[in-house]
PyMOL Python script that loads the backbone (N, CA, C, O; Angstrom):
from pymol import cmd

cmd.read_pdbstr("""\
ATOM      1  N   UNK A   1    -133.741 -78.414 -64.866  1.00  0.00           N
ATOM      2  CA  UNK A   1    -134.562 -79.351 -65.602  1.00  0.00           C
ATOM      3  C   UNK A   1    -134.941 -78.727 -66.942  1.00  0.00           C
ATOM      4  O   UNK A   1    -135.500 -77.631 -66.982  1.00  0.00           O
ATOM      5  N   UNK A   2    -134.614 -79.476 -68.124  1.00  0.00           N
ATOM      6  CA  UNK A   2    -135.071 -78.889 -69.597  1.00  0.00           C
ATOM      7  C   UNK A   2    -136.463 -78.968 -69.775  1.00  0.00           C
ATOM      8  O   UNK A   2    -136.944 -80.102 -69.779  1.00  0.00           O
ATOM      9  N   UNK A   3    -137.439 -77.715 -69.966  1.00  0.00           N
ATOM     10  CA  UNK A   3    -138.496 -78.352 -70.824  1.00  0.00           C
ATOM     11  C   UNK A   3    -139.238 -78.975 -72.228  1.00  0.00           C
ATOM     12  O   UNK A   3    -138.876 -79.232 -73.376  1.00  0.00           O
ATOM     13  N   UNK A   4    -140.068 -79.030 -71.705  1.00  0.00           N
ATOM     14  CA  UNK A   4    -140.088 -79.527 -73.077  1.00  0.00           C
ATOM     15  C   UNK A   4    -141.242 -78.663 -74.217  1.00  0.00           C
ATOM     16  O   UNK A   4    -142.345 -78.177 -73.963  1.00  0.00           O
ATOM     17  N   UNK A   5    -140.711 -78.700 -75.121  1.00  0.00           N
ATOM     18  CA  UNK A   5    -141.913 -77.899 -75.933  1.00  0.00           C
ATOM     19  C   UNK A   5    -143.753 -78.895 -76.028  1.00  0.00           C
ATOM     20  O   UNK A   5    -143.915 -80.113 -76.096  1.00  0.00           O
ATOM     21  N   UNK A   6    -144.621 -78.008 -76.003  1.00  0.00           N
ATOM     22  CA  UNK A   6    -146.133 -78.831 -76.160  1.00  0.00           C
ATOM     23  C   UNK A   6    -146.227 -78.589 -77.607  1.00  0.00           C
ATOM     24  O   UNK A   6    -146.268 -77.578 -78.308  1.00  0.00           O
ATOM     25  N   UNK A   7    -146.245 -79.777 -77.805  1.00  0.00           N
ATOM     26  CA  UNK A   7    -146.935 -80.161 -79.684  1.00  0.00           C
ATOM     27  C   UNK A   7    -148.354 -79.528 -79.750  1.00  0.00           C
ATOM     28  O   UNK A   7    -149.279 -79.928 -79.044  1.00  0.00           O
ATOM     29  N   UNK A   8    -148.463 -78.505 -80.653  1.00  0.00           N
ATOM     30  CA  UNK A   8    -149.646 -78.123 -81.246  1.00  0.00           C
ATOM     31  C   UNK A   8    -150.354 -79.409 -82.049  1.00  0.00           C
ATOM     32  O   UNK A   8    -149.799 -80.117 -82.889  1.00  0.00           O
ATOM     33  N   UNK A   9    -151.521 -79.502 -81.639  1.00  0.00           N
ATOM     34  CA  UNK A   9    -152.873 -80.069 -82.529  1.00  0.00           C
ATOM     35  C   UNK A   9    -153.242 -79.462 -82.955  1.00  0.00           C
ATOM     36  O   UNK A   9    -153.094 -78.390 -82.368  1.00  0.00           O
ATOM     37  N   UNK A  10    -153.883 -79.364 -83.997  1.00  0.00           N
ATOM     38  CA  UNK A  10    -154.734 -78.988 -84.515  1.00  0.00           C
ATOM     39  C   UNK A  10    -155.376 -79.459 -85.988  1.00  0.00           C
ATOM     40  O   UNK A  10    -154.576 -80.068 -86.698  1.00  0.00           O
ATOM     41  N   UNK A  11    -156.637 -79.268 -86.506  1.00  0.00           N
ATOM     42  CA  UNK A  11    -157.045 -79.880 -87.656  1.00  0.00           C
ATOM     43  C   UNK A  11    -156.845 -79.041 -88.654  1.00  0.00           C
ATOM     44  O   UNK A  11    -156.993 -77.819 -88.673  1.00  0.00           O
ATOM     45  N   UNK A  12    -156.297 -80.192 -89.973  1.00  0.00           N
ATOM     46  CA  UNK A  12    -156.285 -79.373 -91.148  1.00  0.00           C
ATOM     47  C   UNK A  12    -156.999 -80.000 -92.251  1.00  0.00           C
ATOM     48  O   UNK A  12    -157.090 -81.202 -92.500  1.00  0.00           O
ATOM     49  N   UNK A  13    -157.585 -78.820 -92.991  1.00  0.00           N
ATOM     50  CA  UNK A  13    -157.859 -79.761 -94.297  1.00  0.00           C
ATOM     51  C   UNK A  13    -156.824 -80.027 -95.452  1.00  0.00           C
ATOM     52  O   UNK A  13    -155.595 -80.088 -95.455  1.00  0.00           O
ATOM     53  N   UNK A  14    -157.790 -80.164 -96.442  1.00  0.00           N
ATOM     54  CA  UNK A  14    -157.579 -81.073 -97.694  1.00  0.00           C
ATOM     55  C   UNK A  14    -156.547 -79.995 -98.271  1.00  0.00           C
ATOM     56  O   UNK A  14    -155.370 -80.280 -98.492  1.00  0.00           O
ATOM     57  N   UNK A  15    -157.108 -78.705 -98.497  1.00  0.00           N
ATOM     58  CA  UNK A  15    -156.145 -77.514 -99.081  1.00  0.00           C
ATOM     59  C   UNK A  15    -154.691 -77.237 -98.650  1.00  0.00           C
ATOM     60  O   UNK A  15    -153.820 -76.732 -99.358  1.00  0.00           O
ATOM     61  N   UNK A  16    -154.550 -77.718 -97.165  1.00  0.00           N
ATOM     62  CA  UNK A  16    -153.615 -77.551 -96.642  1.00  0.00           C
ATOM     63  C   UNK A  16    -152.606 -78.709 -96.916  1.00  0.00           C
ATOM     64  O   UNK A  16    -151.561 -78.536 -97.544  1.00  0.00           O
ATOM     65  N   UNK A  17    -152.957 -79.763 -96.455  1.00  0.00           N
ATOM     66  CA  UNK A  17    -152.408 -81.081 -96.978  1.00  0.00           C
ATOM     67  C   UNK A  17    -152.142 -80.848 -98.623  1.00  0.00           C
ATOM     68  O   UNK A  17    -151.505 -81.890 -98.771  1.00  0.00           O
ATOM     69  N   UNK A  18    -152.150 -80.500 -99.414  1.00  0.00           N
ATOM     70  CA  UNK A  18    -152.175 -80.519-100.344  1.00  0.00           C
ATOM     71  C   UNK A  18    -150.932 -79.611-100.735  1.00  0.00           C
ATOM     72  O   UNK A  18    -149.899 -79.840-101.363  1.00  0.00           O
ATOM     73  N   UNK A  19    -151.505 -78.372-100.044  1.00  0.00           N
ATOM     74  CA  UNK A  19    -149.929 -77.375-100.343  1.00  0.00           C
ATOM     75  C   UNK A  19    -148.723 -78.111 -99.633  1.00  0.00           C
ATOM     76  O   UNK A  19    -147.684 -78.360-100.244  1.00  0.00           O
ATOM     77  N   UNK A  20    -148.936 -78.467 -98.216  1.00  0.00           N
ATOM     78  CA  UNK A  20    -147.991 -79.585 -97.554  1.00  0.00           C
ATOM     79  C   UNK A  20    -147.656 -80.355 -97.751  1.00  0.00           C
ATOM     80  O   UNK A  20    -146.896 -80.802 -96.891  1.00  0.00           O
ATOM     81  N   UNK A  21    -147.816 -80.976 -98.649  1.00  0.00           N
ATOM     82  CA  UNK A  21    -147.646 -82.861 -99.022  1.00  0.00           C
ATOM     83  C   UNK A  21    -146.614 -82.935 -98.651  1.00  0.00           C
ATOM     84  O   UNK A  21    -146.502 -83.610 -97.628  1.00  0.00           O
ATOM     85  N   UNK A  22    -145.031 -82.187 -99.352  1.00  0.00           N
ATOM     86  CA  UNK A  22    -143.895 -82.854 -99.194  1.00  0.00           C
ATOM     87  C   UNK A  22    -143.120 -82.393 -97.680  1.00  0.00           C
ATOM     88  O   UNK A  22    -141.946 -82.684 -97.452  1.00  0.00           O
ATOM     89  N   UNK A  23    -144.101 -81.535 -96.589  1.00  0.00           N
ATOM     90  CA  UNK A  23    -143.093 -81.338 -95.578  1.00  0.00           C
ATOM     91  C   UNK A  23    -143.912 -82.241 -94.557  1.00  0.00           C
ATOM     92  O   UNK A  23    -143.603 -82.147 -93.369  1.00  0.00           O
ATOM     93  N   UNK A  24    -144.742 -82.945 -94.858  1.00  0.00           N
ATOM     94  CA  UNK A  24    -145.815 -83.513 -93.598  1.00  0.00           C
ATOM     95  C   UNK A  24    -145.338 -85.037 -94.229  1.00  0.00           C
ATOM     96  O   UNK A  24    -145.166 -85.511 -95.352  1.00  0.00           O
ATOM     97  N   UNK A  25    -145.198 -85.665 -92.334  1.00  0.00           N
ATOM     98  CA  UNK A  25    -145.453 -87.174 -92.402  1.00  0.00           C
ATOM     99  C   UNK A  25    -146.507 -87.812 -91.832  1.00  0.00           C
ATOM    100  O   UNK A  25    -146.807 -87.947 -90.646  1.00  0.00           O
ATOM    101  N   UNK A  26    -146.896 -88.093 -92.576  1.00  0.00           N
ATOM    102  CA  UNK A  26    -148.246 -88.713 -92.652  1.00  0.00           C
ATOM    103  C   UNK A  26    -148.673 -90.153 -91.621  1.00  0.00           C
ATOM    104  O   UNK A  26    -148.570 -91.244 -92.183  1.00  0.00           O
ATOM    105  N   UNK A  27    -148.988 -90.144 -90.628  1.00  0.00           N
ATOM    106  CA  UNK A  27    -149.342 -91.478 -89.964  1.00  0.00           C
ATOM    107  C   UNK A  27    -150.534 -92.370 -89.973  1.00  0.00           C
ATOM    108  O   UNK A  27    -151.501 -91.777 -89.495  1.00  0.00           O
ATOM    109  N   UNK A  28    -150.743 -93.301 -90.261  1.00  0.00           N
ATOM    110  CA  UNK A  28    -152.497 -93.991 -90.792  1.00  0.00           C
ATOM    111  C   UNK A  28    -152.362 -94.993 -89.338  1.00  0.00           C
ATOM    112  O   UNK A  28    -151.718 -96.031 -89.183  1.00  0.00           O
ATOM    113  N   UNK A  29    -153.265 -94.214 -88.336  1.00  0.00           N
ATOM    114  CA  UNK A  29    -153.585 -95.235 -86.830  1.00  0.00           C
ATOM    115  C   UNK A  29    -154.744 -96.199 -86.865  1.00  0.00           C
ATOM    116  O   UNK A  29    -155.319 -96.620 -85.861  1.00  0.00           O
ATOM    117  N   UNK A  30    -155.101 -96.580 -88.392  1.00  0.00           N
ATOM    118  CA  UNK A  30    -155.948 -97.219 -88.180  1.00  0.00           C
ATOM    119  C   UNK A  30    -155.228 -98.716 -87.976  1.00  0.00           C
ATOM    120  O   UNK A  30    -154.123 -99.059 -88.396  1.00  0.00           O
ATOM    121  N   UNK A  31    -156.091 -99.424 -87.281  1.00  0.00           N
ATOM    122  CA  UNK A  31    -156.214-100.974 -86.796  1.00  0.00           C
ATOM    123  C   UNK A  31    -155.856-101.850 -88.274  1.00  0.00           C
ATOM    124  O   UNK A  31    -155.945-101.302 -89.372  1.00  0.00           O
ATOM    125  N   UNK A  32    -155.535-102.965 -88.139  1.00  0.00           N
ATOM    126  CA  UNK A  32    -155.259-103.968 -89.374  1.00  0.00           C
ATOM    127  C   UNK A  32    -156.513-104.079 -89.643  1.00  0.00           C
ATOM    128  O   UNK A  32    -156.911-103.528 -90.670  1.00  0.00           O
ATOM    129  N   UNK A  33    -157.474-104.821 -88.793  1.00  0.00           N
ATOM    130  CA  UNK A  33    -159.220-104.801 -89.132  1.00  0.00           C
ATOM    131  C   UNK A  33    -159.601-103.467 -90.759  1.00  0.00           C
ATOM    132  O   UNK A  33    -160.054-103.614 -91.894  1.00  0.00           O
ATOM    133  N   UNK A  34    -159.134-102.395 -90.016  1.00  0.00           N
ATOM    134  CA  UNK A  34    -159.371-101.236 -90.306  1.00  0.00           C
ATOM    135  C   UNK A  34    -159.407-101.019 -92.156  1.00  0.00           C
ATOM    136  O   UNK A  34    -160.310-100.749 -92.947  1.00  0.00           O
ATOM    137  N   UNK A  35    -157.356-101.409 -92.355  1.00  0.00           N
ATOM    138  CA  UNK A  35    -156.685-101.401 -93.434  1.00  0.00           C
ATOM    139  C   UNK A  35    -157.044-102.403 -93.889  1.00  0.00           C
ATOM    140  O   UNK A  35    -157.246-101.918 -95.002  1.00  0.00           O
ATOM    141  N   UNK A  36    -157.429-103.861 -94.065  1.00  0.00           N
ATOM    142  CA  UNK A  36    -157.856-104.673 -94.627  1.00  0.00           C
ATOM    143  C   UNK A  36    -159.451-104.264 -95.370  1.00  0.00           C
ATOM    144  O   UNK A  36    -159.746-104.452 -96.550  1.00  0.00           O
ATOM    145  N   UNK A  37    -160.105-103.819 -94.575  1.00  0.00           N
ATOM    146  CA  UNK A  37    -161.790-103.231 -95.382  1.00  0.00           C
ATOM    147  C   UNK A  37    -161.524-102.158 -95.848  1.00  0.00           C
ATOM    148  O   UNK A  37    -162.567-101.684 -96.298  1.00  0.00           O
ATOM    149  N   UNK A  38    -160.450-101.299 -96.041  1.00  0.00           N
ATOM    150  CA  UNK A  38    -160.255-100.089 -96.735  1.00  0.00           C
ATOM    151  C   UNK A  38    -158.464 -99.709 -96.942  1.00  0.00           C
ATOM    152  O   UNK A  38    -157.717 -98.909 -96.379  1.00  0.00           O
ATOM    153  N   UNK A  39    -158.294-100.586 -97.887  1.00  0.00           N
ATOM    154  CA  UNK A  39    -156.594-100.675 -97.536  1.00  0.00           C
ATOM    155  C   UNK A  39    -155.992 -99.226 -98.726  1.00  0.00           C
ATOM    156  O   UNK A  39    -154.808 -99.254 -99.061  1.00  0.00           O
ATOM    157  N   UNK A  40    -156.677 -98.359 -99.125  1.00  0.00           N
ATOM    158  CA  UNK A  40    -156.288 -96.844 -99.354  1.00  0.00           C
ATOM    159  C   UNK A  40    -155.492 -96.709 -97.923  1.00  0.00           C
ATOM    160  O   UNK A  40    -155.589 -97.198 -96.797  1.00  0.00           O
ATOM    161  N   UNK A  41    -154.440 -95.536 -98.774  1.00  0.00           N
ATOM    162  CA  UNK A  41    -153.412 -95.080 -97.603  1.00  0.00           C
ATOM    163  C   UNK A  41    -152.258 -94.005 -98.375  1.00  0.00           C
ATOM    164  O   UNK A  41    -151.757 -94.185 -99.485  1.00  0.00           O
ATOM    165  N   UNK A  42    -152.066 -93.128 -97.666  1.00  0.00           N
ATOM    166  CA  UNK A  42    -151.701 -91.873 -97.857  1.00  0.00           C
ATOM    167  C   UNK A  42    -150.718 -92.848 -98.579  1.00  0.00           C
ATOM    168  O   UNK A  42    -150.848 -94.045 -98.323  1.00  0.00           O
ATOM    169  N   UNK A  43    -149.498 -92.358 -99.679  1.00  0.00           N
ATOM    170  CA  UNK A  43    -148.283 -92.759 -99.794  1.00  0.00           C
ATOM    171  C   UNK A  43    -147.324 -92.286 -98.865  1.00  0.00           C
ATOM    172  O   UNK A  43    -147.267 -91.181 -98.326  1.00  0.00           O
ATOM    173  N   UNK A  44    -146.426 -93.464 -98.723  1.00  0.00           N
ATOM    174  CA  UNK A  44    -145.505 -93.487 -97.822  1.00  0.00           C
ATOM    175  C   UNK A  44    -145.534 -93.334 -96.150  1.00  0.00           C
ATOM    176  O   UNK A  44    -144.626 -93.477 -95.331  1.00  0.00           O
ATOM    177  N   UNK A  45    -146.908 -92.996 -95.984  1.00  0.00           N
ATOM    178  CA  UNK A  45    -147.366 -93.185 -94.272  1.00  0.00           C
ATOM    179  C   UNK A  45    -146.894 -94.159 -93.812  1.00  0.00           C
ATOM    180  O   UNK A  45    -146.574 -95.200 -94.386  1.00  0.00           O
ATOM    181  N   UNK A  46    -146.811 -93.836 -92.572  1.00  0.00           N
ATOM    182  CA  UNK A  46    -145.857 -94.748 -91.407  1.00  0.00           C
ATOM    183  C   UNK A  46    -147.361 -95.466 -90.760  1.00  0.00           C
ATOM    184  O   UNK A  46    -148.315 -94.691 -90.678  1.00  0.00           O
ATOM    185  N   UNK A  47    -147.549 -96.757 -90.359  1.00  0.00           N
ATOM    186  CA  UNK A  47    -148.248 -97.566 -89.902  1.00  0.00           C
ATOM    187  C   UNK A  47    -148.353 -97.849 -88.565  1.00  0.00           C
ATOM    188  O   UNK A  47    -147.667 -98.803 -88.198  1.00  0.00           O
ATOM    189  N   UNK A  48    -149.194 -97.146 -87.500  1.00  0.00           N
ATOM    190  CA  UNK A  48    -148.931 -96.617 -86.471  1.00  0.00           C
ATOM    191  C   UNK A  48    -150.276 -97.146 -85.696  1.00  0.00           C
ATOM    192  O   UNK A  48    -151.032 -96.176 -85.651  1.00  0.00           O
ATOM    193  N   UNK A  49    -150.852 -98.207 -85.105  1.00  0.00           N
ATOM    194  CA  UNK A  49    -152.047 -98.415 -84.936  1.00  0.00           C
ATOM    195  C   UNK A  49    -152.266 -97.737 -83.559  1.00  0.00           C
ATOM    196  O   UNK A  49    -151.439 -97.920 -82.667  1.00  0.00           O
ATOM    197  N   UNK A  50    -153.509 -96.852 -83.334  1.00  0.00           N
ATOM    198  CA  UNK A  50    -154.025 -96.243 -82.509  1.00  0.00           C
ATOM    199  C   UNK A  50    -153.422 -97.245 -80.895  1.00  0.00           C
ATOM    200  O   UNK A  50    -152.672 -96.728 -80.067  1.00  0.00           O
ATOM    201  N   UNK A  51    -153.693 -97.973 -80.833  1.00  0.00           N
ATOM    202  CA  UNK A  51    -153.613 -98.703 -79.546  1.00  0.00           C
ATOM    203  C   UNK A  51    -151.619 -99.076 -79.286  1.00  0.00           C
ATOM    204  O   UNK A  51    -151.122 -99.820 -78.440  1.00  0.00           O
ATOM    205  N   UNK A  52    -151.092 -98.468 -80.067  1.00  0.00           N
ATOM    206  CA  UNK A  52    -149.651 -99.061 -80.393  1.00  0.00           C
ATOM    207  C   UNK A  52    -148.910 -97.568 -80.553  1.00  0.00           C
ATOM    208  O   UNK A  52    -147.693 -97.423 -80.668  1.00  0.00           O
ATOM    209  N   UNK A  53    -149.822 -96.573 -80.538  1.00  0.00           N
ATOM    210  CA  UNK A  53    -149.380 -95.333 -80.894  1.00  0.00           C
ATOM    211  C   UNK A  53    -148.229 -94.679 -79.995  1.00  0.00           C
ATOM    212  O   UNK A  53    -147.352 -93.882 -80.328  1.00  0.00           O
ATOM    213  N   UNK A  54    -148.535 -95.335 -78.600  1.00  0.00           N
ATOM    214  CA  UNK A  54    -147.298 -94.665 -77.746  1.00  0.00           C
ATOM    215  C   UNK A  54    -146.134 -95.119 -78.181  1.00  0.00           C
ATOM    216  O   UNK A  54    -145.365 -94.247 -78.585  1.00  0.00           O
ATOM    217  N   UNK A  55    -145.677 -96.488 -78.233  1.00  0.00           N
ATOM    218  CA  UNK A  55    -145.206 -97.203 -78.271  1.00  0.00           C
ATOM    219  C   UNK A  55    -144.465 -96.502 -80.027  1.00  0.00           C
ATOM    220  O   UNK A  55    -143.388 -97.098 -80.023  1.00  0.00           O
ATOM    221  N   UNK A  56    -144.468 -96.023 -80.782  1.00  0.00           N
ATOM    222  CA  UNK A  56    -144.841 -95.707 -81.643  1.00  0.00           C
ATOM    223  C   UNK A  56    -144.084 -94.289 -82.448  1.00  0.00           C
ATOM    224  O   UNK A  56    -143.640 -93.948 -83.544  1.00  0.00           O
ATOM    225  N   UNK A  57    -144.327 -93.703 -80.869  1.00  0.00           N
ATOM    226  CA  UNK A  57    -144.096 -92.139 -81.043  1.00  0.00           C
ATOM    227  C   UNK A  57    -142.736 -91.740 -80.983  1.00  0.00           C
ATOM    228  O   UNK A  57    -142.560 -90.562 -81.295  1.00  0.00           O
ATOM    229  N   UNK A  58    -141.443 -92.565 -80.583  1.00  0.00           N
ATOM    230  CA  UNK A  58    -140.465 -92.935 -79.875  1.00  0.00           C
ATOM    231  C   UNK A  58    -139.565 -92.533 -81.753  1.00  0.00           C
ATOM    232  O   UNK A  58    -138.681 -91.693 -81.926  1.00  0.00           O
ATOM    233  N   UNK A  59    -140.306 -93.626 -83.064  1.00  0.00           N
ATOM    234  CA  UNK A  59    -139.706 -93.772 -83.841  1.00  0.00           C
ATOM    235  C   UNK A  59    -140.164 -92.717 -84.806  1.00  0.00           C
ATOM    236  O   UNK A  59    -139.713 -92.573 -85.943  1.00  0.00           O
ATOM    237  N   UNK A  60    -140.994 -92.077 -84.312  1.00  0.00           N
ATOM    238  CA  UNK A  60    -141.441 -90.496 -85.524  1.00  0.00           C
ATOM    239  C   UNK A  60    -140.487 -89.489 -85.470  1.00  0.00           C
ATOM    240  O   UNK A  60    -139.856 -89.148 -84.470  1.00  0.00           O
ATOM    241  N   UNK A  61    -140.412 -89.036 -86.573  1.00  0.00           N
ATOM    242  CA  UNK A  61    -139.431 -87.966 -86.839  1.00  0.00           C
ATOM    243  C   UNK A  61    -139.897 -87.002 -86.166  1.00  0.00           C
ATOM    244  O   UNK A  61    -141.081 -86.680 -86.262  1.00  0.00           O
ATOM    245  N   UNK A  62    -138.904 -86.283 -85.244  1.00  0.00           N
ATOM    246  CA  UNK A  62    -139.076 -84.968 -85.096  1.00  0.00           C
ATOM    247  C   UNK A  62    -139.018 -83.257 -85.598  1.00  0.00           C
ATOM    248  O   UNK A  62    -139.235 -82.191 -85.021  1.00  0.00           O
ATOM    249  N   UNK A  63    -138.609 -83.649 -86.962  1.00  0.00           N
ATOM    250  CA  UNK A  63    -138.543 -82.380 -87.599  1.00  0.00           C
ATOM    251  C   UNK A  63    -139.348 -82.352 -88.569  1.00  0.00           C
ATOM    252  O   UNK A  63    -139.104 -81.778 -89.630  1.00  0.00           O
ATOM    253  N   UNK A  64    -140.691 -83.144 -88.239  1.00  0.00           N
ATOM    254  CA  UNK A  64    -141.705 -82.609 -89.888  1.00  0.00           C
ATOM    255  C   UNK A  64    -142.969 -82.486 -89.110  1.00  0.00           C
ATOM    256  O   UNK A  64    -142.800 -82.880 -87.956  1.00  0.00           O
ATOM    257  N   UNK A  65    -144.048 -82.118 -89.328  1.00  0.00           N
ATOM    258  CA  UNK A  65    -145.029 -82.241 -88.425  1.00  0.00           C
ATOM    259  C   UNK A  65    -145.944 -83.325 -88.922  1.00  0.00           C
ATOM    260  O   UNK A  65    -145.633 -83.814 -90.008  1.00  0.00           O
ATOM    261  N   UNK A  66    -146.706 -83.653 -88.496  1.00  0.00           N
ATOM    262  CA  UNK A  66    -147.231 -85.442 -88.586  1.00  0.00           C
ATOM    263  C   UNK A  66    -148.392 -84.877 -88.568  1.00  0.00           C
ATOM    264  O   UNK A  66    -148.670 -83.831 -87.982  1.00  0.00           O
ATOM    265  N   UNK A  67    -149.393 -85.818 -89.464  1.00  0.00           N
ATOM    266  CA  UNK A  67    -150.824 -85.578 -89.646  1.00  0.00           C
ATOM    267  C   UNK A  67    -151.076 -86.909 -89.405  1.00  0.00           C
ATOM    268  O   UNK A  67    -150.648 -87.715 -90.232  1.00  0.00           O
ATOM    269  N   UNK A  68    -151.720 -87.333 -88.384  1.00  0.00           N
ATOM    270  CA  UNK A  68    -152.201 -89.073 -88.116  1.00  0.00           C
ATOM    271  C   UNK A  68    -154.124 -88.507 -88.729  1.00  0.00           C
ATOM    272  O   UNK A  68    -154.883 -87.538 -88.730  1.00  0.00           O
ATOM    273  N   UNK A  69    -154.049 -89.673 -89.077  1.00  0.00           N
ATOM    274  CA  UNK A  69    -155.643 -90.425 -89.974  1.00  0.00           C
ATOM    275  C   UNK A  69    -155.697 -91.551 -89.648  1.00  0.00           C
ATOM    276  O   UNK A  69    -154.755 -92.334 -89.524  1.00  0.00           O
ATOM    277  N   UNK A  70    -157.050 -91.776 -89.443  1.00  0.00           N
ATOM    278  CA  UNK A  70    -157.548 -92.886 -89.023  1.00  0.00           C
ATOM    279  C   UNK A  70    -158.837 -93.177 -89.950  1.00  0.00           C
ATOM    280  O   UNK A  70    -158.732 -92.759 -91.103  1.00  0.00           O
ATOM    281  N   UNK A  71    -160.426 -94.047 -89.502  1.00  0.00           N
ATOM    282  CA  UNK A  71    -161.276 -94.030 -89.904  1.00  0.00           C
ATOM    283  C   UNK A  71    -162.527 -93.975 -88.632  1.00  0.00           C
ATOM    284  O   UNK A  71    -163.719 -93.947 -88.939  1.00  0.00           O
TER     285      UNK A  71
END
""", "prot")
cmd.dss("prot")
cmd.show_as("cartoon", "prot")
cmd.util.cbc("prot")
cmd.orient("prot")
């Protein structure tokens, strides 16, 4: 049986994201509700709503590491 590797979490800030911009994909899980009262959004983030997220995870790239944001 193959295993599988466990995805590190962890939080980053602003400094980091910043040096990262171009190797991180960016996911925004907020709700439509959400994006309509605050429709700012990373560029080029993938649209991934928290409740839809499994469903979701199937079509994320696996070779960049993903920073999901919400509100």
């Amino acid at each position: 049986m193959a295993s599988q590797a466990k995805a590190q979490i962890r939080r980053i800030g602003l400094d980091e994201v910043k040096q990262r911009m171009k190797d991180l994909v960016f996911v925004d899980a907020r709700s439509a509700t959400a994006i309509a009262r605050n429709p700012l959004q990373v560029p080029h983030a993938i649209h991934a709503p928290i409740k839809q997220l499994n469903e979701a995870v199937a079509k994320l790239p696996r070779d960049r590491a993903l920073v999901t944001y919400c509100t």
